[in-house]
C-alpha positions, 0 to 999 in steps of 0.5 A: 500500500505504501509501495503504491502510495510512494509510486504514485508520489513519484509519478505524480513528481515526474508528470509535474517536472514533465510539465514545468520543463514543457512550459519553459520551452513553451516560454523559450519558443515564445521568447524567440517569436517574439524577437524579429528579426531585421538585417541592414541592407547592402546598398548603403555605399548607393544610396549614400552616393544618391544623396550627394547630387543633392543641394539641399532646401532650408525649408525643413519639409522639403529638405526631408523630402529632398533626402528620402527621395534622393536616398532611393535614387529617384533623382538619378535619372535626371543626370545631373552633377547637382541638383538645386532646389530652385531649379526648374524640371523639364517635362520628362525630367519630372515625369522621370521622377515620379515614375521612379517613386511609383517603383516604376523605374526598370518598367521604363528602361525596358521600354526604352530599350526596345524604342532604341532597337526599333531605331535604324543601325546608324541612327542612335541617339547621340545623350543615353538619356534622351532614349531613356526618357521616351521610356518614361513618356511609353511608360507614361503613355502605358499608364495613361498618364499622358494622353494619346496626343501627348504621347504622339507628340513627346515620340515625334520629337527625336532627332538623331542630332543634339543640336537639331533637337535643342533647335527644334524644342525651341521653336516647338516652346516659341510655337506654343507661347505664341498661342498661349500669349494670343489668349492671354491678351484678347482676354480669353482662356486656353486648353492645354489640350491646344498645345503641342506636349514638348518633352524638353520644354519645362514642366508646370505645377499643375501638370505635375498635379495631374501625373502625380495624382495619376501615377499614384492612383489617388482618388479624386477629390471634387471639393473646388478648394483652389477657388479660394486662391486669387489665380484661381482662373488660371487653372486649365479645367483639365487639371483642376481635379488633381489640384483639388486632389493635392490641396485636399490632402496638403501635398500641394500648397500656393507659393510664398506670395499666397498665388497657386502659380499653376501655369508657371515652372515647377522647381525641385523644392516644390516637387519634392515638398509633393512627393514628400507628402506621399511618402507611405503611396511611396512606400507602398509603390516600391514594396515597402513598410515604415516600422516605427520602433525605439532603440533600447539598446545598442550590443557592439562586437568585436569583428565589427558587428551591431546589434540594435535591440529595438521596441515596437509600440506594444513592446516586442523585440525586433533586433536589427543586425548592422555589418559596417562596410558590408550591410548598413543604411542611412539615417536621415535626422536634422535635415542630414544623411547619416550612416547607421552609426549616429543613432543612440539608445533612446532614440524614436525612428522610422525603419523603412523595411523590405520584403527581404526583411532588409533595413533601406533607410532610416528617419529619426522621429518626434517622439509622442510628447515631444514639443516645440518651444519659442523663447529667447535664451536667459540662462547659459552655461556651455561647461555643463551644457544646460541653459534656459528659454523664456517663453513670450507669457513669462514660462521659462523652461530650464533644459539640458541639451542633448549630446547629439543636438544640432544647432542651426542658425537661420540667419547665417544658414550654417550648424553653430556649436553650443558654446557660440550661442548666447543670452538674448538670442531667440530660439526654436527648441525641440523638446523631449521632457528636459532635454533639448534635441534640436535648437535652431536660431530664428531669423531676425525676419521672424514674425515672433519679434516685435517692431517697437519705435522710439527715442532712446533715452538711455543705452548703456552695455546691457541695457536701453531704455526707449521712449515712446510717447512718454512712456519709458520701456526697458529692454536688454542687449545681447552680445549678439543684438545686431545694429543696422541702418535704416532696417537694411541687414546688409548695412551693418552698424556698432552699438557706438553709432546709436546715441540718447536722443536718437530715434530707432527701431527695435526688434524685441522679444521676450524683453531682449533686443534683437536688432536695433535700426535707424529709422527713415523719419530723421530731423534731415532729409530722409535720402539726398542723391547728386553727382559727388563735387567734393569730400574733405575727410577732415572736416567731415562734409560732402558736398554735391550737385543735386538733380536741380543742380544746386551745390549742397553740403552735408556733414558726417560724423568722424566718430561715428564713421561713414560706411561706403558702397561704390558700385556694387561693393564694400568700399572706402571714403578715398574710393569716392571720386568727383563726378560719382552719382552718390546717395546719402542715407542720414541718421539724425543730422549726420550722413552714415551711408554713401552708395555711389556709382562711377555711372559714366555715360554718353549722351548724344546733344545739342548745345543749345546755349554757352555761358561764358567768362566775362573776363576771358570769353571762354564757355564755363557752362553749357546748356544742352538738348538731349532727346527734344528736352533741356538740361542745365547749365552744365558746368564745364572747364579746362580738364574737359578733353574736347575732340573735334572731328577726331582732333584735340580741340580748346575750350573755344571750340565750343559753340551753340547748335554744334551737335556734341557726344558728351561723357560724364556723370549725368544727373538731372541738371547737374553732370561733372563732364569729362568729354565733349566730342563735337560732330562737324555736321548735323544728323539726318532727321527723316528721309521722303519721298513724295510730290514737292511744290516751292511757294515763295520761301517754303516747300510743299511735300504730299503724297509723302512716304517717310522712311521708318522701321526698314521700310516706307510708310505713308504719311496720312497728311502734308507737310511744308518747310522754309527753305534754309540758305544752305540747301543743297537742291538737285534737279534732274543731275543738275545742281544749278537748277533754280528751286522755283522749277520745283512745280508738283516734282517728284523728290527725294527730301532729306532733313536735319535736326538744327536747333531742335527743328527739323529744317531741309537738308537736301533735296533731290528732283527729277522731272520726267518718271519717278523714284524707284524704292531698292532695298538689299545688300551689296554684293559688288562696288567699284568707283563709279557703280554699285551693285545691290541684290543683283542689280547694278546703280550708278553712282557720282558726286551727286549719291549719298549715304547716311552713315551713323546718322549723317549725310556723306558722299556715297560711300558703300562696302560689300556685304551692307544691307541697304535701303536705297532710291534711285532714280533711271539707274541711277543710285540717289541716296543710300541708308544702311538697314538698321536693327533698331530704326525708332525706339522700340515699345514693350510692355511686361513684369518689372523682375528687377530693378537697381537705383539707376542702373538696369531694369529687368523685364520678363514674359513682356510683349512688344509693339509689331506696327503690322503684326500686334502684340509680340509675346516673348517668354525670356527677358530683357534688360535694359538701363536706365538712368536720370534722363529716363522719364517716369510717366505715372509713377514715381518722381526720380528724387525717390529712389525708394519708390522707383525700386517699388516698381518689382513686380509690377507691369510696365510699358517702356520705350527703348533704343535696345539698349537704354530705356527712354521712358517707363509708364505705368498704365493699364494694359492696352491689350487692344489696338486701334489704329486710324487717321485723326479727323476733325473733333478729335474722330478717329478716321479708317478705324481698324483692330488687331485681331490677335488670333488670325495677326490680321487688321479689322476694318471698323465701319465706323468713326470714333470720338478720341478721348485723351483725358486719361492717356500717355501721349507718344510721338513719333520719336518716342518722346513723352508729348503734351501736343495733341494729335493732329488733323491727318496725323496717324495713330495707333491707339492702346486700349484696356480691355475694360475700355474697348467697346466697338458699339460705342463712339468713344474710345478711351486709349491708355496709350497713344502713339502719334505717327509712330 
């Protein structure tokens, strides 16, 4: 019984043994389960190559995004050295792109592979990538991406030759501008579906929009979002949908300015800022998982090996093995690419895990419970690395940083160490409990500093105390509070320039100053500019030649110094020189800054009158006529270099009505001269052709044609001249022909500028036939023929050429391009073809502008008299200086206005080189030409149609109403006349304004036989 009793104890022990061994093994199974494991992937040495093409943003969204897609090598095909972020993307480039990010990138070299063996031996493409890309467009097409137009366009566009294909891309780009700009003006949309789809024209953001949210297979969204933007009317209909789409799930925003910009180019930023924000379609696209996990610990081995022990939010193991050299990945943390190596115990990150279980990539990220705090430092201390931010509401957060926190400064846009911050600097700080993880200093543009102005009642090295309105305010300095002048970051000041009594700008944060500025509204003159006449360092003034020409002096202060800017640079007060065109920026009653400029110009003008010494007789000043107005008097001396007719000439040689090319300094009626060169003849004003009648002292000219812009127009009117003592009348070969048998003659009438009118020059007559019009280049000359588009003239002393706007004796060279009239044979007078023949009329965006030197248009039309609005799509630059006329706008003694004119539309009038007048008016996309009637009515009226570049008749007169108009005439000068009875015109018209069904037409523009 007890044998029985002891077996069964024994067997009872044994099963319970058996059991608790089969529940530990059960326990160790488990154990092992739950311990997944990863291992790091061997393509770190790739993907870390893939990251250096890149320039990175310093916005931080688009920066992360510009990482993890360059990490994967989606920028790879755009083969390029470097990437910058304000670079623009052609359309295959950004098609490229995100096919790649679908995970489409070996479907497309597969396709373009056999594109390129369908291709003749002999016929390869001359770029690799050129063939690559028509994979993307069949791929694109496959995907139906690209519509079947689209696509048949992208394929039709490959030459075997790089240059035929540069050259036929632009003319393609020309072709569809042409068609987007007759739209644009006439006030109506157009399709993109009108276009042709140029693969290497770039790409526009709401293209993109479209074959992103294609690509990607994202749902529509139909909630019309993109009508709260301004430019919403600028959306073609056919994208509207994907631009919902995109603004739905905040993939896609509106630019800086708060305009969506759809029809502009897209950059790099903007496309990775999209991609960026669909990161897990991304994801899912290439086979890929974010497993978001906690480092707990880190097991380093001797041969090299880690071991990162991991947690997943509901607290399992996952172990990711790291073989450096053979099997790691990148981190992307703090806008940085870094190797494996840089995480740490304690770190919250991102894996992205393929379905081989391999590690790709990495991002650390913001723990739950993370905060981002802004304040300004008011404790620091760099040994033992703790400081303190206080908050706007007075909190103050006492922290430790992180040993791997990074420091970056938004102002310099470089990473700082921890000891180069300092008390007072305003802070953005990451924060995890008590630690900093990340600090970046805050521009000095922040909306978080406050703008406060007042008088300084005292300043002391630590301290300010600032009146306002009576009311005294203290305020701390910092050793690293930033001094300026007039709110300007680029004109650095010390604290010693700002003194009690002085009125400045503080920008205060959390009872620390940030900055500390001059102000504009000073005791003295806010900015005074002129031509620079004198500077005595030791004394302390300059004194210059305003634009009245009036001598000033103005003082600066030797203790507080004088900064100085001389074209464009970092200059000295020895640097500035008599005769510089100089701005003075005051602070109080001293000058702080001189900008100044060397500004040497030529100006072609006629001395209109001479001043001269009462004692000598010699000219001191001259008054001058440059472009029809009067400047001066121009003062003049003996260290002028006077040339005439290529020969040193006095001071004595100067007389009224001599033409004269004047180099110089120029400023309203101010100018330092340096040169006079005068011309030993007077320049050619017009050339006609017409009927002519002598009456007494006076010339009758009708059935007139002017020649104008490389051709001969007619003159809707008659003209009459008195008949100077000097001309030179030809009649029949014959200059002895008495001028009363000019009798309703056909002529040839060459006129002058003397004295500012336009007198008779020569006139050439013959009394049997008429003129014949040639024009074309000269093939062949000898002494006594010349021969021009195949034909020979003769030529004697009785030819001549205008020649750099003067009348010589024939005188021609092989390969001139010439329009010419002759007369039986006989060559009568020759002109060379010019570029530019009358100043030339544009309109478009300011996008630069510098104080007096250059202004930048771009997308600007100009003024074709037979075709209309020309649209071109690149920019121009021309400069400007004080004889440039500002019409409507802004007076040129306020520099500051005048570079207000950036991003505002205007008209200018140029010679190619230097713009004449700018205006700012409504846009006449309109216009309306005719003949001026009696009452002011627009006789033989007709419009531009844009679409067809053809003239409509109007069967009907219209009533001219000027009151709101720039008048032009025929020289391109600004006018007060009006036009008159037989004049022609060309009329600009506001869209708002043109109604053809009423009888008056309002024009913002009129342009008087121009």
């Amino acid at each position: 019984m007890i044998k029985n009793k002891m077996k069964i104890i024994t067997l009872y022990r044994l099963i319970s043994w058996v059991v608790l061994i089969l529940f530990f093994l059960m326990l160790i199974s488990a154990n092992i389960q739950a311990a997944q494991e990863y291992v790091a992937s061997s393509s770190y040495s790739k993907t870390a190559k893939n990251t250096q093409i890149v320039n990175l943003p310093q916005n931080a969204l688009s920066r992360e995004a510009f990482l993890f897609l360059s990490a994967f090598g989606f920028f790879n095909t755009v083969e390029k050295a470097k990437i910058n972020p304000s670079d623009i993307l052609s359309k295959e480039e950004a098609l490229s792109v995100i096919l790649n990010s679908v995970g489409k990138q070996q479907d497309a070299f597969v396709r373009a592979e056999k594109l390129e063996l369908k291709r003749p031996s002999g016929q390869k493409l001359v770029k690799p990538y050129n063939y690559l890309y028509l994979g993307y467009i069949q791929l694109a097409y496959d995907m139906k991406i690209l519509s079947k137009k689209e696509y048949q366009d992208a394929i039709s566009q490959v030459q075997p030759s790089e240059k035929e294909h540069e050259k036929m891309t632009q003319q393609l780009i020309k072709k569809n501008d042409d068609t987007i700009a007759k739209a644009v003006y006439e006030g109506r949309p157009y399709s993109y579906d009108d276009l042709i789809f140029v693969r290497s024209a770039p790409a526009t953001r709401q293209e993109v929009c479209l074959w992103v949210v294609k690509a990607f297979k994202i749902p529509f969204i139909y909630e019309n979002l993109a009508k709260t933007y301004p430019d919403y009317d600028r959306i073609d209909s056919k994208f509207l949908s994907s631009i919902n789409t995109l603004l739905k799930n905040g993939a896609l925003v509106g630019r800086s300015d708060g305009y969506l910009h759809p029809d502009d180019y897209i950059t790099y930023e903007e496309l990775a800022f999209i991609l960026g924000s669909l990161k897990p379609n991304i994801l899912s696209a290439n086979g890929l998982k974010e497993v978001k996990l906690e480092v707990k610990d880190i097991q380093k081995f001797s041969s090299g090996k880690t071991i990162l022990v991991c947690e997943d939010e509901s607290g399992n193991s996952i172990n990711i093995t790291v073989n450096p050299g053979k099997q790691d990945f990148g981190v992307i943390a703090n806008g940085n690419f870094l190797s494996s190596s840089y995480l740490q115990k304690g770190d919250y990150v991102a894996f992205y895990v393929n379905g081989k279980n391999e590690v790709v990539l990495a991002s650390i990220l913001q723990r739950p419970g993370q905060e981002n705090i802004k304040g300004v430092i008011s404790r620091i201390d760099a040994k033992k690395m703790i400081f303190s931010v206080k908050l706007p509401d007075g909190k103050v957060y006492n922290l430790s940083l992180s040993p791997k926190a990074t420091i970056y400064d938004s102002n310099s846009g470089k990473n700082l160490n921890f000891s180069e911050l300092n008390v007072g600097n305003l802070v953005q700080v990451k924060v995890q409990k008590d630690r900093a993880d990340a600090i970046t200093l805050l521009s000095l543009d922040s909306p978080e500093i406050e703008r406060v102005q007042g008088i300084i009642s005292r300043i002391t090295k630590d301290r300010i105390v600032l009146s306002q309105n009576g009311q005294l305010t203290e305020y701390l300095l910092s050793p690293d509070t930033v001094y300026i002048d007039k709110g300007d970051f680029s004109r650095v000041l010390i604290k010693n320039d700002f003194y009690e009594g002085m009125k400045v700008l503080a920008g205060t944060a959390c009872g620390y100053v940030q900055y500390l500025s001059t102000t504009y509204d000073e005791k003295s003159e806010d900015i005074v500019s002129g031509i620079l006449h004198e500077v005595d360092s030791n004394l302390g003034y300059l004194e210059i030649y305003n634009q009245q020409g009036e001598k000033k002096s103005y003082r600066f202060s030797k203790k507080l110094g004088l900064k100085v800017k001389k074209d464009g640079q970092n200059a000295s007060l020895d640097s500035l020189l008599p005769g510089d065109v100089v701005f003075l920026y005051f602070s109080g009653d001293f000058v702080r800054t001189v900008t100044a400029s060397s500004n040497l110009q030529q100006k072609v003008a006629k001395i209109e009158n001479v001043v001269r010494s009462l004692a000598s007789g010699l000219p001191q000043k001259i008054i001058v006529n440059i472009d029809g107005r009067i400047y001066g008097p121009y003062e003049i001396n003996d260290n002028v270099d006077i040339v005439k007719n290529g020969i040193s000439a006095a001071l004595k040689d100067i007389m009224p009505g001599q033409y004269v090319k004047l180099t110089g300094s120029f400023f309203g009626n101010s100018a330092y001269i340096r040169r006079i060169e005068i011309s030993g003849n007077e320049y050619v004003k017009n050339i006609y052709i017409a009927k002519g009648t002598v009456n007494g002292n006076a010339l009758y000219l009708s059935d007139i044609q002017i020649l104008r812009n490389n051709a001969f127009e007619p003159l809707y009117t008659w003209l009459s001249f008195q008949i100077p003592s000097d001309l030179k009348f030809i009649l029949d070969g014959s200059s002895l022909a008495p001028l009363s048998k000019l009798q309703n003659l056909p002529v040839v009438v060459v006129t002058k500028e003397r004295f500012s009118q336009e007198v008779l020059d020569t006139i050439v007559a013959i009394s049997r036939g008429s003129f014949t019009k040639i024009q074309g280049e000269v093939s062949m000359t000898s002494s006594n023929s010349v021969v021009i588009s195949g034909n020979r003239y003769s030529i004697g002393n009785k030819t001549y050429t205008v020649a750099n706007g003067l009348l010589i004796p024939a005188s021609f060279k092989v390969g001139d391009e010439i329009i010419g009239i002759a007369s039986q044979g006989s060559l009568v007078l020759a002109k060379q073809q010019e570029g530019i023949s009358k100043p030339i009329f544009v309109r478009g965006q300011v996008q630069d502008i510098s104080e007096l030197e250059y202004i930048t248009v771009k997308d600007y039309v100009y003024l074709d008299g037979q075709r209309g609005w020309q649209y071109v799509p690149s920019k121009l630059t021309l400069f400007y200086d004080t004889q440039t006329v500002m019409c409507d706008v802004y007076g040129l003694g306020s520099p500051k206005e005048i570079l207000n004119l950036k991003n505002k539309s205007v008209y200018i009038i140029h010679n190619g080189k230097y713009a004449n007048v700018i205006i700012d008016t409504s846009f006449g996309g309109y216009i309306v030409t005719g003949v001026v009637g009696k009452d002011m009515k627009i006789l033989n009226a007709q419009y531009n149609d844009m679409m067809t570049q053809t003239w409509n008749r109007i069967d009907k007169s219209f009533v001219l109403d000027t009151t709101q108009a720039v008048l032009i005439d025929a020289g391109g000068n600004l006018t007060a006349q009006m036009p008159q009875f037989g004049d022609r015109v060309l009329l600009l018209v506001p869209q708002s304004s043109f109604d053809i069904s009423k009888s008056v037409l309002t024009p913002s523009i009129v342009l008087v036989n121009y």
